[in-house]
PDB file with one MODEL, atoms N, CA, C and O in Angstrom:
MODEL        1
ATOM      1  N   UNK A   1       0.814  -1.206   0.000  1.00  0.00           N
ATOM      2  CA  UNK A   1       0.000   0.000   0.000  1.00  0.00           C
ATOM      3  C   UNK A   1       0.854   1.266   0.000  1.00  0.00           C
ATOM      4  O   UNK A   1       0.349   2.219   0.592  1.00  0.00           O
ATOM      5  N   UNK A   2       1.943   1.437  -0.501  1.00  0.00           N
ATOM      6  CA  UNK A   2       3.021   2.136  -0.209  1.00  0.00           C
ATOM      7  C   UNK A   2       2.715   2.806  -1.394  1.00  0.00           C
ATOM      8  O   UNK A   2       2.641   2.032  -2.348  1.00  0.00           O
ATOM      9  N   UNK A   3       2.464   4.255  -1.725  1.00  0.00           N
ATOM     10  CA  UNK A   3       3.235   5.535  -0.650  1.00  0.00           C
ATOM     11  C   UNK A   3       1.617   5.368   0.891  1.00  0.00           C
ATOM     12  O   UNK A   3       1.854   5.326   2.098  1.00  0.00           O
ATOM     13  N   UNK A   4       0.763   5.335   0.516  1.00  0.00           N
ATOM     14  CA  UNK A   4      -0.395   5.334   1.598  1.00  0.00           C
ATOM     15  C   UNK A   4       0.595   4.691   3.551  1.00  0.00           C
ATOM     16  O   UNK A   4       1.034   5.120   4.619  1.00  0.00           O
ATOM     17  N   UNK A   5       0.394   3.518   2.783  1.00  0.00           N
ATOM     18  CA  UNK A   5       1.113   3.125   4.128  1.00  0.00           C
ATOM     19  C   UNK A   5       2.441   2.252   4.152  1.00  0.00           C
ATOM     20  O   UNK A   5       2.202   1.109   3.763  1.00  0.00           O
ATOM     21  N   UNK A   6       3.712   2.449   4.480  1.00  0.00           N
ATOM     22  CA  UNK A   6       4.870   1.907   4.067  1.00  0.00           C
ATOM     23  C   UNK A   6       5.004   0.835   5.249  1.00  0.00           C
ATOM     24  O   UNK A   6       4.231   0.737   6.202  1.00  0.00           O
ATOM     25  N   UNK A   7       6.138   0.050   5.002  1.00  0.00           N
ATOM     26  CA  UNK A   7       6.502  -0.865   5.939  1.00  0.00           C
ATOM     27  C   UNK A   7       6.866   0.107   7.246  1.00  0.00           C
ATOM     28  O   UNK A   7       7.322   1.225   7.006  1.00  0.00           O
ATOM     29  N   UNK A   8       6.705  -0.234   8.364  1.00  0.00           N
ATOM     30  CA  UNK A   8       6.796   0.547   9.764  1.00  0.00           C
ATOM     31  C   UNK A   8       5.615   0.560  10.356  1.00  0.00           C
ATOM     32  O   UNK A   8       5.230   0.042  11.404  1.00  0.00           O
ATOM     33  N   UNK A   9       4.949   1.378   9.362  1.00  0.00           N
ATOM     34  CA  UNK A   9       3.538   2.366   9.893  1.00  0.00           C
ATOM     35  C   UNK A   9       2.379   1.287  10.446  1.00  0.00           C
ATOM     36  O   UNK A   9       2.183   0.294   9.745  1.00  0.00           O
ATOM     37  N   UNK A  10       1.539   1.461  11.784  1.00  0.00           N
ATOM     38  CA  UNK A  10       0.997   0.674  12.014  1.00  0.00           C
ATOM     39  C   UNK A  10      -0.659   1.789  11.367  1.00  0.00           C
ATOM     40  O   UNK A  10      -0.746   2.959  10.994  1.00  0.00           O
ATOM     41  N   UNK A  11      -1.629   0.741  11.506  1.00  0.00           N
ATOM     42  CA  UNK A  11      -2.727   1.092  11.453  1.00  0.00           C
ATOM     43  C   UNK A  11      -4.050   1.136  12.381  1.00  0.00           C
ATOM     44  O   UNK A  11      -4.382   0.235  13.151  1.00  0.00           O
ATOM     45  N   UNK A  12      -4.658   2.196  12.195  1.00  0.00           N
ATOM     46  CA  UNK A  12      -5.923   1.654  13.415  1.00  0.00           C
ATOM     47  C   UNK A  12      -6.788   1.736  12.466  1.00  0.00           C
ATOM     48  O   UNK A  12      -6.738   2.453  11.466  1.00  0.00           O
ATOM     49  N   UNK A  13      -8.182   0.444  13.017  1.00  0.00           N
ATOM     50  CA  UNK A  13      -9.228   0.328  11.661  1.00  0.00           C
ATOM     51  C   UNK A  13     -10.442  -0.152  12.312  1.00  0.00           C
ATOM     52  O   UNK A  13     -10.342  -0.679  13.420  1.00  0.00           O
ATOM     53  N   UNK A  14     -11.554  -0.030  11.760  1.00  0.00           N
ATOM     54  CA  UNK A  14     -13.081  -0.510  12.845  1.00  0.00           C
ATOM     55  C   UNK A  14     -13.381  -0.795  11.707  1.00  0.00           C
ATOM     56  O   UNK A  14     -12.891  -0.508  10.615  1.00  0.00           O
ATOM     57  N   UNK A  15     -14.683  -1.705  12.192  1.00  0.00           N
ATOM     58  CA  UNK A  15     -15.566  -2.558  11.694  1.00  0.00           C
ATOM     59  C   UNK A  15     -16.352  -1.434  10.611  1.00  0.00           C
ATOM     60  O   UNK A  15     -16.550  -0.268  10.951  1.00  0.00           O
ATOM     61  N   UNK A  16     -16.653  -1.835   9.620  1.00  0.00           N
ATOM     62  CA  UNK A  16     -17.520  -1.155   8.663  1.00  0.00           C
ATOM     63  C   UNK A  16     -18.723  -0.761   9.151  1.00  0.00           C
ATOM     64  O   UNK A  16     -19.339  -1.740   9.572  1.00  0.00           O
ATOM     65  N   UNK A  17     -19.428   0.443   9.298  1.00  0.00           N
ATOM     66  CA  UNK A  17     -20.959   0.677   9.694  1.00  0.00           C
ATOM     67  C   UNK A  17     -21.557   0.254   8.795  1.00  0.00           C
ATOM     68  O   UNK A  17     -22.512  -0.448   9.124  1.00  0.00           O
ATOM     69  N   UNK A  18     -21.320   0.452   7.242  1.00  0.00           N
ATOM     70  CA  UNK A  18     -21.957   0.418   5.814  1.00  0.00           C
ATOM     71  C   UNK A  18     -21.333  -0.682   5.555  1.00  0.00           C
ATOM     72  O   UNK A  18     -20.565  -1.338   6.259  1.00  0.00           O
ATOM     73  N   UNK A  19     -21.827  -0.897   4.162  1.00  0.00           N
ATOM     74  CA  UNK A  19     -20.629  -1.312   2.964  1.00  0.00           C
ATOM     75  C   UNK A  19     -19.853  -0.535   2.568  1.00  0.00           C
ATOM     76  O   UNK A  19     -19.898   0.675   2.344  1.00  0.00           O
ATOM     77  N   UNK A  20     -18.470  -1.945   2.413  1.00  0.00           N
ATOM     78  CA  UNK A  20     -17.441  -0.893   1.901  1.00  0.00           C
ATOM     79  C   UNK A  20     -17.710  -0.122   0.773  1.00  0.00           C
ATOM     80  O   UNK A  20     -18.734  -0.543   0.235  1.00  0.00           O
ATOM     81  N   UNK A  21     -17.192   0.898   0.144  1.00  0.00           N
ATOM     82  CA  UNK A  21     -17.216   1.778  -0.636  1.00  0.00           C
ATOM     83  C   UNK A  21     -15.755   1.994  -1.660  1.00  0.00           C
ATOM     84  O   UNK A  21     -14.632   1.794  -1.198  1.00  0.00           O
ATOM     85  N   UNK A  22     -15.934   2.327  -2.756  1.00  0.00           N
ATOM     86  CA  UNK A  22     -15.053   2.747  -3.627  1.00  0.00           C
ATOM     87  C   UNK A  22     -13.944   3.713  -2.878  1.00  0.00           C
ATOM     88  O   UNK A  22     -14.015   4.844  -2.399  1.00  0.00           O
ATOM     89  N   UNK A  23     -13.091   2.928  -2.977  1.00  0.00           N
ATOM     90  CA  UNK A  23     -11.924   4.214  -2.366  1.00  0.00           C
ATOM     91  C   UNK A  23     -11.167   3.696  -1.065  1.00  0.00           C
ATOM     92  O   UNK A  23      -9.947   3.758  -0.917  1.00  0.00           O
ATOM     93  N   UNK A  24     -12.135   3.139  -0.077  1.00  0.00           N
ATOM     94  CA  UNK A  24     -11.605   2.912   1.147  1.00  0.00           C
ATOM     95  C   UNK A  24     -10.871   1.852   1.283  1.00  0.00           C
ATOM     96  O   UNK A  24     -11.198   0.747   0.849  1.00  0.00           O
ATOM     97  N   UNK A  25      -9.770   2.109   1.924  1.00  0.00           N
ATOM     98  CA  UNK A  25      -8.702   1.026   2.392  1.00  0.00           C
ATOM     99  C   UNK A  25      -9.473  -0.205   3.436  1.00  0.00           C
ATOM    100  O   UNK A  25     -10.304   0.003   4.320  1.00  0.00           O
ATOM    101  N   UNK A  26      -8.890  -1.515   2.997  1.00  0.00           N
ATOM    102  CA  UNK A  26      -9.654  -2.347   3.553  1.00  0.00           C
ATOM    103  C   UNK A  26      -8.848  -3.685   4.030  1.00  0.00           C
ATOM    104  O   UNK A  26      -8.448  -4.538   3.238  1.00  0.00           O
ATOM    105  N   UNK A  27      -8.662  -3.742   5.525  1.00  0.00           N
ATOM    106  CA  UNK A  27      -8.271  -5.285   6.425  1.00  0.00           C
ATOM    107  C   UNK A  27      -8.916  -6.086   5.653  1.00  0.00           C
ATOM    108  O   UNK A  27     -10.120  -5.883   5.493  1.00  0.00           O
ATOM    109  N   UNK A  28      -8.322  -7.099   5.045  1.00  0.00           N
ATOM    110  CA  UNK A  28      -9.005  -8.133   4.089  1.00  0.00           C
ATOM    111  C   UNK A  28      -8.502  -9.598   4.645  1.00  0.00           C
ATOM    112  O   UNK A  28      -7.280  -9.694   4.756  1.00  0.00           O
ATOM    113  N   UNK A  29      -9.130 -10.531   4.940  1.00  0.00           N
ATOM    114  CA  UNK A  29      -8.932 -11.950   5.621  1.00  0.00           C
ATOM    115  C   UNK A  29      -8.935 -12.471   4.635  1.00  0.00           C
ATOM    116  O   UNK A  29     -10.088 -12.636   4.237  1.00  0.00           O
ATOM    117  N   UNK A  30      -7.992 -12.949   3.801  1.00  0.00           N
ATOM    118  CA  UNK A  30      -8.238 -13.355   2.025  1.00  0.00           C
ATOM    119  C   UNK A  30      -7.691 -15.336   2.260  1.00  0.00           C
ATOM    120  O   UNK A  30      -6.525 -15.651   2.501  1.00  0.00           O
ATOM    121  N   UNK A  31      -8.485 -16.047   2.158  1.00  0.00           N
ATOM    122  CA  UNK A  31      -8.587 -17.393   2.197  1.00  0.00           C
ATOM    123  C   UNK A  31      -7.135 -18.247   1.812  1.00  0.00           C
ATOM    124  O   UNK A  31      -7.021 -19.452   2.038  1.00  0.00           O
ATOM    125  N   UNK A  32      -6.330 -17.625   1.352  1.00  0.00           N
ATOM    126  CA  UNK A  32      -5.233 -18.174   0.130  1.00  0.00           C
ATOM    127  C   UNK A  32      -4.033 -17.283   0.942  1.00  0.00           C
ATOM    128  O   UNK A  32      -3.097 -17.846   1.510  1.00  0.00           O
ATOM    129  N   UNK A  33      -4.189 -15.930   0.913  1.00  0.00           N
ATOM    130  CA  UNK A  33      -3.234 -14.949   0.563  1.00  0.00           C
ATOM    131  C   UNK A  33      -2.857 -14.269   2.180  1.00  0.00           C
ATOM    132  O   UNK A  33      -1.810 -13.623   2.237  1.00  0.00           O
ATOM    133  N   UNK A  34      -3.787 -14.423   3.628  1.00  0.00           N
ATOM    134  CA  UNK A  34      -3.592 -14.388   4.696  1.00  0.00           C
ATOM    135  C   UNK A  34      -4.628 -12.612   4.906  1.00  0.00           C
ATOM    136  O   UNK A  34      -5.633 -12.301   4.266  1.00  0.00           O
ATOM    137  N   UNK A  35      -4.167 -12.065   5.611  1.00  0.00           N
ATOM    138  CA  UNK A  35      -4.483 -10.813   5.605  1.00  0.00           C
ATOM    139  C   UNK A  35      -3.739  -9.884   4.772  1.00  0.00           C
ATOM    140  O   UNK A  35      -2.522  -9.700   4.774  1.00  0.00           O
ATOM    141  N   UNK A  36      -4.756  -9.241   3.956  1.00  0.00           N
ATOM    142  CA  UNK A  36      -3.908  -7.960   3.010  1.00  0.00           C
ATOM    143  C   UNK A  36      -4.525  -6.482   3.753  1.00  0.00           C
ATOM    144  O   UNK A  36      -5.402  -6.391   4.611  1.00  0.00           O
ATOM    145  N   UNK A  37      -3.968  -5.716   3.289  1.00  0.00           N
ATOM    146  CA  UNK A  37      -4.763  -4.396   3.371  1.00  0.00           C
ATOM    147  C   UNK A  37      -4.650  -3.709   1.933  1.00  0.00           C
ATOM    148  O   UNK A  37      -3.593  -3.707   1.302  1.00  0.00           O
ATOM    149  N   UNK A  38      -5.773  -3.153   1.495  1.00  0.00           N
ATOM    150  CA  UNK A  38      -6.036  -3.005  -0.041  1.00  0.00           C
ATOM    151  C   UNK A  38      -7.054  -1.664  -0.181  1.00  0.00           C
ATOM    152  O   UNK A  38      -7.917  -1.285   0.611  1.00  0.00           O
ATOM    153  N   UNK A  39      -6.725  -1.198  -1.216  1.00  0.00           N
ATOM    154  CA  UNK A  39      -7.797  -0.062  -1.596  1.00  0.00           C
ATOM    155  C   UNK A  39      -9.066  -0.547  -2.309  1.00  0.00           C
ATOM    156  O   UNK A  39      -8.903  -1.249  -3.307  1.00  0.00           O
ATOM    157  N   UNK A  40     -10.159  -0.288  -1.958  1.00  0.00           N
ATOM    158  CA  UNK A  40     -11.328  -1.047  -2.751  1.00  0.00           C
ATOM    159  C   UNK A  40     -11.330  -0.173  -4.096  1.00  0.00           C
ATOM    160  O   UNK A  40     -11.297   1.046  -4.264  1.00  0.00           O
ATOM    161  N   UNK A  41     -11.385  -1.359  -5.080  1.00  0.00           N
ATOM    162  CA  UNK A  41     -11.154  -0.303  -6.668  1.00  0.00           C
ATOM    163  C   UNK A  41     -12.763  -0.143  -7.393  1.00  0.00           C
ATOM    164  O   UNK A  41     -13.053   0.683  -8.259  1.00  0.00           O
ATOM    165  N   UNK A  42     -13.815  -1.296  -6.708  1.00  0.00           N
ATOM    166  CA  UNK A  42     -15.060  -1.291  -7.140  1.00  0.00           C
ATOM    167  C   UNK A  42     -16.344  -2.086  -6.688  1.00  0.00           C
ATOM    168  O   UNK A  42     -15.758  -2.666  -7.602  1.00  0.00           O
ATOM    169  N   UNK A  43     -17.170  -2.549  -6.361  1.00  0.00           N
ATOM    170  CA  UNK A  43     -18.080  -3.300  -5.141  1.00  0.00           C
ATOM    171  C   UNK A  43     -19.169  -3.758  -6.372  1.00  0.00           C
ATOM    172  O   UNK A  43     -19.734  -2.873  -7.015  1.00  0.00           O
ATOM    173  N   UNK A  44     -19.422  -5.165  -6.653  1.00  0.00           N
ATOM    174  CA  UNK A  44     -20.398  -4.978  -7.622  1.00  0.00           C
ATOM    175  C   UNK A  44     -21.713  -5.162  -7.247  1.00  0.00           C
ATOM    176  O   UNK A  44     -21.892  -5.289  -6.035  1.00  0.00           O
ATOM    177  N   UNK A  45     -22.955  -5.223  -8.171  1.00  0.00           N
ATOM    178  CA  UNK A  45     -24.157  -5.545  -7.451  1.00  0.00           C
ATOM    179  C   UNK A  45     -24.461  -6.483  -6.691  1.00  0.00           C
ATOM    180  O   UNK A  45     -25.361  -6.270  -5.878  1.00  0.00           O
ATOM    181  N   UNK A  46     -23.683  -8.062  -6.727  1.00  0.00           N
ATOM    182  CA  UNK A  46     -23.520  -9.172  -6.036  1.00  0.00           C
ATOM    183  C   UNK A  46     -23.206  -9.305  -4.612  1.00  0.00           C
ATOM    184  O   UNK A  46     -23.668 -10.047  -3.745  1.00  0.00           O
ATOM    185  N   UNK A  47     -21.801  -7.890  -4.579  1.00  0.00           N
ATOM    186  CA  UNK A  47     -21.539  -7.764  -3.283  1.00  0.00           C
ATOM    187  C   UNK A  47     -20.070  -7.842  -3.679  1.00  0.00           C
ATOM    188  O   UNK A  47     -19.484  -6.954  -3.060  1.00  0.00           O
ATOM    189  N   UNK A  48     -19.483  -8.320  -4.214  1.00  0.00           N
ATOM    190  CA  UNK A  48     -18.087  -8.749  -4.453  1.00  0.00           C
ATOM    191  C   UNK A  48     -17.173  -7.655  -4.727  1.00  0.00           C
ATOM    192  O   UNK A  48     -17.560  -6.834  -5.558  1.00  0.00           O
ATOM    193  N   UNK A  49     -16.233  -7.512  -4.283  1.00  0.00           N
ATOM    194  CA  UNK A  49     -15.121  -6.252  -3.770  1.00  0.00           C
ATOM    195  C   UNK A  49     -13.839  -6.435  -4.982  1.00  0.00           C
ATOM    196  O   UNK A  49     -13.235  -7.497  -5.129  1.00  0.00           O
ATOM    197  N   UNK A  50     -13.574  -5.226  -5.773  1.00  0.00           N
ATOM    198  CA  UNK A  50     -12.050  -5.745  -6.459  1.00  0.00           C
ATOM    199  C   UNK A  50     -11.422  -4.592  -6.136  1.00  0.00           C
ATOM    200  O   UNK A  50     -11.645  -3.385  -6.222  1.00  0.00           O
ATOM    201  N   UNK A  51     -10.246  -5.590  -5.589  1.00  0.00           N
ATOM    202  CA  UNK A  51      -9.728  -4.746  -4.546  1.00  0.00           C
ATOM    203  C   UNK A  51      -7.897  -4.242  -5.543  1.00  0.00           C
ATOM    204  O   UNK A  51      -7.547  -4.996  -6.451  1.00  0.00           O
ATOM    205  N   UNK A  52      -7.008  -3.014  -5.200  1.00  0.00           N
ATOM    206  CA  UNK A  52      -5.699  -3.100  -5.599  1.00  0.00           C
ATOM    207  C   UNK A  52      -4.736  -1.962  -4.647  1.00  0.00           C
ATOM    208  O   UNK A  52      -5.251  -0.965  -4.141  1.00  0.00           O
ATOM    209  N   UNK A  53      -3.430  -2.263  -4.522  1.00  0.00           N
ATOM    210  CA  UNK A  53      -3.008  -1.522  -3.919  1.00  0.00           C
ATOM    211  C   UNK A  53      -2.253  -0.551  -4.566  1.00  0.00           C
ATOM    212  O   UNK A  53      -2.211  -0.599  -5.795  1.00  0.00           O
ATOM    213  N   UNK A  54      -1.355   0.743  -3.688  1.00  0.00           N
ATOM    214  CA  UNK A  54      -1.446   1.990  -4.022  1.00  0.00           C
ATOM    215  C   UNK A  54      -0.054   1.618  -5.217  1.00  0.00           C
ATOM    216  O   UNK A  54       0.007   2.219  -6.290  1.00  0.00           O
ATOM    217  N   UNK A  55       0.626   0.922  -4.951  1.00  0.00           N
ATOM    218  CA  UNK A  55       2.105   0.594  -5.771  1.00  0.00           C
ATOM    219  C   UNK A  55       1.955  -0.583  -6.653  1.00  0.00           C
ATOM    220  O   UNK A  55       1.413  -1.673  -6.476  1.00  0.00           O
ATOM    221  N   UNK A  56       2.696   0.030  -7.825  1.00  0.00           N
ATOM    222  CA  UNK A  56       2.814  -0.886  -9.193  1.00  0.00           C
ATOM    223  C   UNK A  56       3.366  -2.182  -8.794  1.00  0.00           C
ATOM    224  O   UNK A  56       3.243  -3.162  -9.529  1.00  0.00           O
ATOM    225  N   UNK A  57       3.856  -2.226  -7.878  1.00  0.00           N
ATOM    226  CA  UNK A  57       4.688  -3.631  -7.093  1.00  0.00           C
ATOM    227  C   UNK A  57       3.544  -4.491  -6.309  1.00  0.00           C
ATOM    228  O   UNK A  57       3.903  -5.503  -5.707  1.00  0.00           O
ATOM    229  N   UNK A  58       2.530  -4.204  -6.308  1.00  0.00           N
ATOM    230  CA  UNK A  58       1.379  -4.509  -5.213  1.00  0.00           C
ATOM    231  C   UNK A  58       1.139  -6.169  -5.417  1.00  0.00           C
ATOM    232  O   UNK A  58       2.233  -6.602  -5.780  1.00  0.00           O
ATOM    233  N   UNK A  59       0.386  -7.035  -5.355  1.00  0.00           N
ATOM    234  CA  UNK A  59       0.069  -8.463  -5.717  1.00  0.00           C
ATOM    235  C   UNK A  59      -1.270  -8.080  -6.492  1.00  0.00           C
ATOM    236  O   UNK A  59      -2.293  -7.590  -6.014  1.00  0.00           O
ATOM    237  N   UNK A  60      -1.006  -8.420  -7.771  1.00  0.00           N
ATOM    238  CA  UNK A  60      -1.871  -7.959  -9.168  1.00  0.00           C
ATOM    239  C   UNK A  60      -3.443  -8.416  -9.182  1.00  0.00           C
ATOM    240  O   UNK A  60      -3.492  -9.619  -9.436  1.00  0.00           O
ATOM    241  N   UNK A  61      -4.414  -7.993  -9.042  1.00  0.00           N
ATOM    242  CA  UNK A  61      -5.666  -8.400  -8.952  1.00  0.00           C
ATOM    243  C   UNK A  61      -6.605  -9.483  -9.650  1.00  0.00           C
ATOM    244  O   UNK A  61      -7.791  -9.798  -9.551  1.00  0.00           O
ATOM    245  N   UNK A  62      -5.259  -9.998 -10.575  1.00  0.00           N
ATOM    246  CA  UNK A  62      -6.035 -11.503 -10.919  1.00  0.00           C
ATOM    247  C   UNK A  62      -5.313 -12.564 -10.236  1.00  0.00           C
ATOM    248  O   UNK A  62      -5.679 -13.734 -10.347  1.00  0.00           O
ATOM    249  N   UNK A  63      -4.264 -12.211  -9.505  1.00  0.00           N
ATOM    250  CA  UNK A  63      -3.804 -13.322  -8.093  1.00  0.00           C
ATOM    251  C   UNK A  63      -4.919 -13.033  -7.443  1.00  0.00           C
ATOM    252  O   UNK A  63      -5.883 -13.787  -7.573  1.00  0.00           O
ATOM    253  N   UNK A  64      -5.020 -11.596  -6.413  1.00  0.00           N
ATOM    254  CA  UNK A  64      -5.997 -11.649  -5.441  1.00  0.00           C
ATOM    255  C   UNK A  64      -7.426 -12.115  -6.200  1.00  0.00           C
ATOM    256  O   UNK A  64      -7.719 -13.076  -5.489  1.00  0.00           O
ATOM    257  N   UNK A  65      -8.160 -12.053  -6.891  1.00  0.00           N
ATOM    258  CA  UNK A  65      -9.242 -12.535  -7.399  1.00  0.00           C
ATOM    259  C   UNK A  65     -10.309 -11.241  -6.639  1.00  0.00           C
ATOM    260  O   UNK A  65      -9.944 -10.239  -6.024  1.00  0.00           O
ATOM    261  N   UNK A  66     -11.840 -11.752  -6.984  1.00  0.00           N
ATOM    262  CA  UNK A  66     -12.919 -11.383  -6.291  1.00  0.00           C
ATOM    263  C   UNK A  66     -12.698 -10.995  -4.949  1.00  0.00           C
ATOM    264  O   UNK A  66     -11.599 -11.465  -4.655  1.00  0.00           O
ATOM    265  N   UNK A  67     -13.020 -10.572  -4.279  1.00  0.00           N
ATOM    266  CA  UNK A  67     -13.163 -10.417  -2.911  1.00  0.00           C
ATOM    267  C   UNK A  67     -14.556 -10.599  -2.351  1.00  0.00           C
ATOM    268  O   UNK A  67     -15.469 -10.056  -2.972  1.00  0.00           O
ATOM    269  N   UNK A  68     -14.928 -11.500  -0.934  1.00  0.00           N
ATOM    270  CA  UNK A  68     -16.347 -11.911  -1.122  1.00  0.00           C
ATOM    271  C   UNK A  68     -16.768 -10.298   0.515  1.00  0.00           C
ATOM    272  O   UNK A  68     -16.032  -9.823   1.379  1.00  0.00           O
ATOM    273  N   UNK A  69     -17.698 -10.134   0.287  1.00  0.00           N
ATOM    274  CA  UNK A  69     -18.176  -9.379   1.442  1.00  0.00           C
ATOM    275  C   UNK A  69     -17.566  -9.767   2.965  1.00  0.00           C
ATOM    276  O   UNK A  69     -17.117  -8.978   3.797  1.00  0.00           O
ATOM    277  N   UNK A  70     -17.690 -11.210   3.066  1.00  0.00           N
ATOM    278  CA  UNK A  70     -16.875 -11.864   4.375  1.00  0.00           C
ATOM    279  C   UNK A  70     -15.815 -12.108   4.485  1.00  0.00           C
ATOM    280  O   UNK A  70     -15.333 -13.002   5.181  1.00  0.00           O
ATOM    281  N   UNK A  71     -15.080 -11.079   3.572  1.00  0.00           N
ATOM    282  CA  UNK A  71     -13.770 -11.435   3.776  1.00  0.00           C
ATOM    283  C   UNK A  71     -12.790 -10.189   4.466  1.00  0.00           C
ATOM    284  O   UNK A  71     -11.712 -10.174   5.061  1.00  0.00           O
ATOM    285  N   UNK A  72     -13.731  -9.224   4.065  1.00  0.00           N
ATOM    286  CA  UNK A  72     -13.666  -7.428   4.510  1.00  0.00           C
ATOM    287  C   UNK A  72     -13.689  -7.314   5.959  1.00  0.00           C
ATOM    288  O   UNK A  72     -14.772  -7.470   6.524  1.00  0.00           O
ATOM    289  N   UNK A  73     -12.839  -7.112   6.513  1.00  0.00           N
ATOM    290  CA  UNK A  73     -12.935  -8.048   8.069  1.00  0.00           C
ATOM    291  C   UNK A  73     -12.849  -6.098   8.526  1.00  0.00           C
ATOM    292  O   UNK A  73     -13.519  -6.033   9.557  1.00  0.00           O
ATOM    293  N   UNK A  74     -12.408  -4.849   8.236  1.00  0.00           N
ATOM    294  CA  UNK A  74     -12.112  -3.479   8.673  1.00  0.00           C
ATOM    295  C   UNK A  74     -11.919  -2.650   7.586  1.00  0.00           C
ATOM    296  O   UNK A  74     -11.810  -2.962   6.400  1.00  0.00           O
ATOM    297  N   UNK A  75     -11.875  -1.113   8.324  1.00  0.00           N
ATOM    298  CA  UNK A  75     -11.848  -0.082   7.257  1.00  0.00           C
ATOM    299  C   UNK A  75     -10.629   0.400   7.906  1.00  0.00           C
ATOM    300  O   UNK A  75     -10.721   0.662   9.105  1.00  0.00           O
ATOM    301  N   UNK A  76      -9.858   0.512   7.506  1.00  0.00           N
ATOM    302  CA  UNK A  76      -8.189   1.338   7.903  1.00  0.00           C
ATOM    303  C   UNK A  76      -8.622   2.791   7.539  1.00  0.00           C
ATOM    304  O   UNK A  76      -8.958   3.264   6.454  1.00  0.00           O
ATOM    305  N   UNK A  77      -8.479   3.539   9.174  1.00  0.00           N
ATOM    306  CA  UNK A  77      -9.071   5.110   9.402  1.00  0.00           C
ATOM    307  C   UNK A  77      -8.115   5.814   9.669  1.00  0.00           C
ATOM    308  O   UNK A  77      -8.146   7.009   9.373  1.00  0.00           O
ATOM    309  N   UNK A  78      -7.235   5.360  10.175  1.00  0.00           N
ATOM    310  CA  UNK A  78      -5.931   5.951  10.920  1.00  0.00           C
ATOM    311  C   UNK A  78      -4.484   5.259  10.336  1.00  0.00           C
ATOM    312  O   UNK A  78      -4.436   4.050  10.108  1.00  0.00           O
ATOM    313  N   UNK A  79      -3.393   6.091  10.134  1.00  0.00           N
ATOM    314  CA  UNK A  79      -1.958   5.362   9.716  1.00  0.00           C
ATOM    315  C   UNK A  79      -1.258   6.493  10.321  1.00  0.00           C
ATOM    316  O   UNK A  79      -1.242   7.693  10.045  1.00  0.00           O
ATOM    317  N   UNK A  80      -0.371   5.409  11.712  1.00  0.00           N
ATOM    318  CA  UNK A  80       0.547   5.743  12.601  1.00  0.00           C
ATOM    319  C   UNK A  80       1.835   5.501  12.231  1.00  0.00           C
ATOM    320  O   UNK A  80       2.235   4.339  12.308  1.00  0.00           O
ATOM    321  N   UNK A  81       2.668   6.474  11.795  1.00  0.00           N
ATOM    322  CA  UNK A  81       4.321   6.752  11.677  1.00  0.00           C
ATOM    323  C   UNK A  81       4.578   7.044  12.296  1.00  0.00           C
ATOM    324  O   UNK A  81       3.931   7.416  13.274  1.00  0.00           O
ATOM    325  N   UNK A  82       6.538   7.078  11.998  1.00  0.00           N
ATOM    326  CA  UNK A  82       7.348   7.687  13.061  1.00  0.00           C
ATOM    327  C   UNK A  82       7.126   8.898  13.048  1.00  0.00           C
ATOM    328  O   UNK A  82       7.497   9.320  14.143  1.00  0.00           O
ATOM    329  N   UNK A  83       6.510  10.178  12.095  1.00  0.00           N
ATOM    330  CA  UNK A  83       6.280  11.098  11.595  1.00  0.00           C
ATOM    331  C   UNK A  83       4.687  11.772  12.197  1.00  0.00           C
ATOM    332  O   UNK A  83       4.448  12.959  12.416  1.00  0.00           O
ATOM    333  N   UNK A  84       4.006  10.916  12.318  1.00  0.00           N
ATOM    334  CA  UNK A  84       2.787  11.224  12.872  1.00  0.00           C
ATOM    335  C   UNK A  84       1.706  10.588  12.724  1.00  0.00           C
ATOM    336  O   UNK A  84       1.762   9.404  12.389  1.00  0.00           O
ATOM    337  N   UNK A  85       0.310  11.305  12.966  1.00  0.00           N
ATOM    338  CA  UNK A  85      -1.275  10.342  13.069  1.00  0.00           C
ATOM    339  C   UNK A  85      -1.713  11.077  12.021  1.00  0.00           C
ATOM    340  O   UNK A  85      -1.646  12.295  11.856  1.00  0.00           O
ATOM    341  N   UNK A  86      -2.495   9.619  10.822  1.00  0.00           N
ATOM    342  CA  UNK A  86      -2.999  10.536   9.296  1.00  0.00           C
ATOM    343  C   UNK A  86      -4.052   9.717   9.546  1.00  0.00           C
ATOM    344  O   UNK A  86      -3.973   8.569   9.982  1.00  0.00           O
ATOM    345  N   UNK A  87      -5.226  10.429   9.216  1.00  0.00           N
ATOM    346  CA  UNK A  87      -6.405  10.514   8.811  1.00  0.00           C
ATOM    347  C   UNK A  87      -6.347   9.649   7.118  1.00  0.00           C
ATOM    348  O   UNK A  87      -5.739  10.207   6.205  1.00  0.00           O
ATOM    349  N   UNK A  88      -6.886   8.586   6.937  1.00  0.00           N
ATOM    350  CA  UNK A  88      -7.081   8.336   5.685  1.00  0.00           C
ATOM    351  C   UNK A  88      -8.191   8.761   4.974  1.00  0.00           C
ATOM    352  O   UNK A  88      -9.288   8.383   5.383  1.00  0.00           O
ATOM    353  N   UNK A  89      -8.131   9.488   3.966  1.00  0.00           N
ATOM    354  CA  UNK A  89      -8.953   9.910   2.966  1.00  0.00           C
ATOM    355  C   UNK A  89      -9.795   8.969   2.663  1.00  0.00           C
ATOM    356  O   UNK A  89      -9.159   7.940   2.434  1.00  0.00           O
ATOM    357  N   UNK A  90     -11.252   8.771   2.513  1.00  0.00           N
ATOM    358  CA  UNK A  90     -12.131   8.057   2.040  1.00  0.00           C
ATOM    359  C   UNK A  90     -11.804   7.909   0.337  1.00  0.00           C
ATOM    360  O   UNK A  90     -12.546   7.236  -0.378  1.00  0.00           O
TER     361      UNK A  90
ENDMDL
END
């Protein structure tokens, strides 16, 4: 997820009130791949999440596949550096 969040930086994240949404960074429990954290790139009518991260280096979205609704385990709200507390942009 790097430049967003680099190796170091921890995160704070809560449970979704809604559905996720286009844009928001997302704790993902992915069956295969362990926990990722990912930007949601689109949510379709089914429910299913395609998800990618912020760097060309990221794990390419036909490895990660679909994403199912139960797999969206948080919304990453907060990213803690040595530098400071950021607010993530929706």
């Amino acid at each position: 997820m790097s430049p967003t969040i680099v190796n170091g930086d921890y995160v704070l994240a809560g449970k979704y009130k809604s559905n996720p949404n286009k844009g928001n960074v997302a704790v993902i429990e992915h069956p295969s791949l362990g926990i990722l954290i990912k930007r949601i790139d689109q949510v379709s009518e089914d429910g299913k999440a395609f998800v990618s991260g912020d760097n060309d280096f990221s794990t390419p979205q036909r490895i990660i596949g679909p994403i199912y609704k139960d797999w969206i385990k948080y919304q990453v709200r907060w990213r803690i550096s040595p530098f400071g507390l950021y607010r993530l942009k929706k």
